[in-house]
Backbone as a ProteinNet text record, in pm:
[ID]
protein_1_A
[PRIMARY]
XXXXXXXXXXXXXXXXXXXXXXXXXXXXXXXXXXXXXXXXXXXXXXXXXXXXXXXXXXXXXXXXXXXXXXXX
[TERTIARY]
900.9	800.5	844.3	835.2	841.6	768.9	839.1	721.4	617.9	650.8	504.9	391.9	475.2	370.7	314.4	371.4	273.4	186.7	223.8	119	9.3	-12.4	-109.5	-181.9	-115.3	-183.6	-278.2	-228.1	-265	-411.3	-354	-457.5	-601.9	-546.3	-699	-747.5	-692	-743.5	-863.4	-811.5	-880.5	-981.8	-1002.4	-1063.2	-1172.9	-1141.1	-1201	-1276.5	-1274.6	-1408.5	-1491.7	-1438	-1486.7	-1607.2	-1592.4	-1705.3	-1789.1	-1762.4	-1815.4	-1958	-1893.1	-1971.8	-1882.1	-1825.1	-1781.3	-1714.7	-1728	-1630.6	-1533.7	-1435.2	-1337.2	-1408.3	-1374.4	-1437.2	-1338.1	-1179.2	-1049.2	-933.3	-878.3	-672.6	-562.9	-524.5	-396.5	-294.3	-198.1	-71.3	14.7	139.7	208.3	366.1	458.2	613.5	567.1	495.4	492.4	445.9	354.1	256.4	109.5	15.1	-119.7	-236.5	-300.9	-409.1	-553.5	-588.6	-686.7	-792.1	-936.4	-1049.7	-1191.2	-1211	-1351.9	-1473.5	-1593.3	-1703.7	-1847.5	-1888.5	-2019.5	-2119.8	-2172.3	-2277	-2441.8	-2401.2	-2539.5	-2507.3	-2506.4	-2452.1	-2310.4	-2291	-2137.1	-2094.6	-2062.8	-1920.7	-1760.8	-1703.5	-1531.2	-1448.7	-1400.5	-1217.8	-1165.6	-1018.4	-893.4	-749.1	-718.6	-601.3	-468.9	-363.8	-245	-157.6	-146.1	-113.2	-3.8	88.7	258.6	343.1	296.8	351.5	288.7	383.6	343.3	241.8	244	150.4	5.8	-45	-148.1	-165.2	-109.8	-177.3	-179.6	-106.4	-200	-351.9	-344	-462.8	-597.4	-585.6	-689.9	-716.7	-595.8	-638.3	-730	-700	-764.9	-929.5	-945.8	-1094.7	-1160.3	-1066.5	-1125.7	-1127	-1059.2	-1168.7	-1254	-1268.3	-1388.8	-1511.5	-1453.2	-1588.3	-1629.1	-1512	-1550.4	-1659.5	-1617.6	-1688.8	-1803.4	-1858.4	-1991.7	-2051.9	-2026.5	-2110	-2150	-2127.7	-2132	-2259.5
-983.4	-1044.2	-1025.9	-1123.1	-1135.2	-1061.2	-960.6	-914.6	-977.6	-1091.4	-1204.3	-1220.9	-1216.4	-1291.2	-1100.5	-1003.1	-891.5	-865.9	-909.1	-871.3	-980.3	-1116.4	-1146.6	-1109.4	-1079	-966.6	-892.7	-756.8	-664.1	-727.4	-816.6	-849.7	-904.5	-1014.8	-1011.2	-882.5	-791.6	-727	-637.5	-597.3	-548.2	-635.1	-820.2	-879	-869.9	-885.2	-869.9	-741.9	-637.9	-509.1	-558.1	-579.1	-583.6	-690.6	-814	-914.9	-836.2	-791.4	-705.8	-575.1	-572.7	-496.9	-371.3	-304.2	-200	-205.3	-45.8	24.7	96.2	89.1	172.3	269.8	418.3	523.3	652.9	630.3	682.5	637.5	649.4	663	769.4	793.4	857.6	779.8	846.3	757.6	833.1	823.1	866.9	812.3	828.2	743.5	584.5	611.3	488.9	363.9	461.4	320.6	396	390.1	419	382.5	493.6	520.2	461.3	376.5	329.8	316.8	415.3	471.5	385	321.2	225.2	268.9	318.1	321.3	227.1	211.5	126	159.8	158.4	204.9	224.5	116.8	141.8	186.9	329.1	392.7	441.1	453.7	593.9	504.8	433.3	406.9	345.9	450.4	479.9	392.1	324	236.4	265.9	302.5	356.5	218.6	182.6	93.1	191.1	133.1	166.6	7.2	59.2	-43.6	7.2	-107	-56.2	-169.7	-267.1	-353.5	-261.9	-314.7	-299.4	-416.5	-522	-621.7	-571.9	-524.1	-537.2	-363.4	-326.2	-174	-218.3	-275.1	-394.5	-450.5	-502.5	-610.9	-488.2	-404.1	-320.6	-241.2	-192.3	-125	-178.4	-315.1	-418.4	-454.5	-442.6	-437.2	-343.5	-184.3	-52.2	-0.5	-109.8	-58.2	-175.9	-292.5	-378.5	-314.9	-231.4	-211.1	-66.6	-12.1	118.6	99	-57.3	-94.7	-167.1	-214.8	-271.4	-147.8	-50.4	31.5	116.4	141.5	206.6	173.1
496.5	411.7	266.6	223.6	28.8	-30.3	-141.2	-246.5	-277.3	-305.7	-313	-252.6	-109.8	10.8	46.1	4.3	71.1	-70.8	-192.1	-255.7	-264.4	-183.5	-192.7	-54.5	31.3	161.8	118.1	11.9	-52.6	-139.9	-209.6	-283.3	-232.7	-104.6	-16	52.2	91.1	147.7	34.9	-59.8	-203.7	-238.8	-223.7	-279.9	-173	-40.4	81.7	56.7	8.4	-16.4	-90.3	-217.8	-327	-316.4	-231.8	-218.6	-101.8	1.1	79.6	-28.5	-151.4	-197.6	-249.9	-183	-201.1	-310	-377.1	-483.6	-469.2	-617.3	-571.8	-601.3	-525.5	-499.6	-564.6	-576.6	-590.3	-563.2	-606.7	-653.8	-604.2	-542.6	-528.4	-508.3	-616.2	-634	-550.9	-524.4	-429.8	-386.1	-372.7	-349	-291.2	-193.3	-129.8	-220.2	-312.7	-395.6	-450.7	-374	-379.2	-295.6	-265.4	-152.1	-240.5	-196.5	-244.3	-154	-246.2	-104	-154.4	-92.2	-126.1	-74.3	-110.8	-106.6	-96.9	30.8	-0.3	-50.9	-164.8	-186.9	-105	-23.1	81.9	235.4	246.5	386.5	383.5	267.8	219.7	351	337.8	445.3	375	354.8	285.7	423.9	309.3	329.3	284.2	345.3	251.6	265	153.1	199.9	108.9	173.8	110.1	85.5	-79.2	-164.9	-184	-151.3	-194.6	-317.5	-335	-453.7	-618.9	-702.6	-819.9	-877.2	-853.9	-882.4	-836.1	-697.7	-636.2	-703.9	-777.2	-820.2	-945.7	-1005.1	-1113.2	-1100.5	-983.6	-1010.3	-945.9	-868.2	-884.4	-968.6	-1062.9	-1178.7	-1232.1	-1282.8	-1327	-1288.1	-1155.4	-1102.9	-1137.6	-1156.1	-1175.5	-1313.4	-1416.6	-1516	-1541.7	-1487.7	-1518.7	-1413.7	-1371.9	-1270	-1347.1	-1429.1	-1489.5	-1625.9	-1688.9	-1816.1	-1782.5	-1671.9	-1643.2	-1593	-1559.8	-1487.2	-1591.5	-1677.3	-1875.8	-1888.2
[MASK]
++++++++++++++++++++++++++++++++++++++++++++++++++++++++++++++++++++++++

């Protein structure tokens, strides 16, 4: 698979919580990439994905501080 084609994998799967509702909850970075743990706010029920492109740890950074500056 293409860097491309797994970071738009990555990226639905991230976009796929996020309309679901859920938050990012935490970050651990790590060789592989980054552990990314999602939280529902209604019934604590945690998702963890592992993000291995540099683009798709881009574009959730990106969700996680717009989600860090609306929640202010």
């Amino acid at each position: 698979m293409s860097d491309y084609q797994q970071f738009l994998n990555e990226r639905d799967k991230i976009d796929y919580f996020i309309q679901k509702g859920y938050r990012i909850n935490g970050v651990k970075e790590h060789l592989n990439g980054a552990t990314v743990e999602f939280l529902h706010p209604k019934g604590n029920v945690f998702e963890t994905l592992l993000i291995g492109t540099a683009n798709a740890r881009k574009y959730f950074t990106s969700l996680l501080l717009k989600q860090n500056h609306t929640s202010s």
